[in-house]
C-alpha positions as CSV (number, residue, x, y, z in Angstrom):
1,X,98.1,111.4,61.7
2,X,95.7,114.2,62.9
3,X,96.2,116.4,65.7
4,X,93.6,114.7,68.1
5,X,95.4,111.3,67.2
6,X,99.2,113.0,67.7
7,X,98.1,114.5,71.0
8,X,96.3,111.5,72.4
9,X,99.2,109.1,71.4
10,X,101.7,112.3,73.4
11,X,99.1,112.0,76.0
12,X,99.6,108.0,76.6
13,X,102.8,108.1,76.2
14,X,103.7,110.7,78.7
15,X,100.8,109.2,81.7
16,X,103.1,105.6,80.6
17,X,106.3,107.3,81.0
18,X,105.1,109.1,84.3
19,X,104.0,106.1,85.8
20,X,106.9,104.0,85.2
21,X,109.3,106.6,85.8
22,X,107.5,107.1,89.8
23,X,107.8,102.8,90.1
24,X,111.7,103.4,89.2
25,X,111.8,106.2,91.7
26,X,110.5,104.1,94.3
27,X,112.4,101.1,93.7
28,X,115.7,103.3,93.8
29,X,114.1,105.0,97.6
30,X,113.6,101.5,98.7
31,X,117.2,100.6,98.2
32,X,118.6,104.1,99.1
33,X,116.7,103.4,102.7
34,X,117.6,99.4,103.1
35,X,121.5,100.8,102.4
36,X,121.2,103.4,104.5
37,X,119.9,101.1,107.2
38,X,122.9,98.6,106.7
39,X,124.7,98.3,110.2
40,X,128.0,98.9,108.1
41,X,126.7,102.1,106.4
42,X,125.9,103.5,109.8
43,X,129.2,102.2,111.8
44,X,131.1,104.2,108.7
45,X,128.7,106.9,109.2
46,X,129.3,107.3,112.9
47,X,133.6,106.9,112.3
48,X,133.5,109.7,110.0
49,X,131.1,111.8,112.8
50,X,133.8,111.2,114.8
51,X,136.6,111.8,113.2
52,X,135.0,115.2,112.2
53,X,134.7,116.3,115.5
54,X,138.0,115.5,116.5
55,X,138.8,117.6,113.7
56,X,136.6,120.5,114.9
57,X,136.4,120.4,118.1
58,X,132.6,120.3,117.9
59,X,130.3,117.8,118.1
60,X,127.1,117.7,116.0
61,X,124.6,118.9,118.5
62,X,127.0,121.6,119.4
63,X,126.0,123.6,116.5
64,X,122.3,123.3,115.5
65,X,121.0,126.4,114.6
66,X,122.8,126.6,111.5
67,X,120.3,123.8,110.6
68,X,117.5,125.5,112.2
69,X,118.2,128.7,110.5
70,X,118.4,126.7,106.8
71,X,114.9,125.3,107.6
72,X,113.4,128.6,107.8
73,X,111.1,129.6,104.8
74,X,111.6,133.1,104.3
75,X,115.4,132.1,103.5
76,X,115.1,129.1,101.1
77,X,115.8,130.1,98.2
78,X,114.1,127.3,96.5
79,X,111.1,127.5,98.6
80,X,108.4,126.9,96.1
């Protein structure tokens, strides 16, 4: 097999790969979403809300600029 054969057949098989491996990636967001959606998901969502802030003491919006501190640039790490 030549080299222009190898890397074309590399080529193929990686714009194949890419392609099915974005429709997989999709497929599994569409589900993670409808789940998340579920009206059980969220009731079990909002019982465990609540039972942290009886825990706590706090409630979630009691607390938001640790989040608004995380979303700042300069300070992610992984900013890219």
């Amino acid at each position: 097999m030549s080299k222009i054969t190898m890397a074309a057949a590399a080529a193929a098989g990686y714009v194949l790969g890419a392609r099915a491996g974005r429709e997989r990636y999709d497929e599994i967001v569409q589900k993670a979403e409808k789940a998340w959606s579920n009206p059980k998901v969220q009731k079990g969502k909002r019982r465990a809300q609540e039972k942290a802030e009886e825990k706590t003491g706090k409630t979630s919006s009691d607390d938001t600029s640790s989040v608004q501190d995380l979303d700042s640039p300069q300070d992610n790490q992984f900013n890219v």
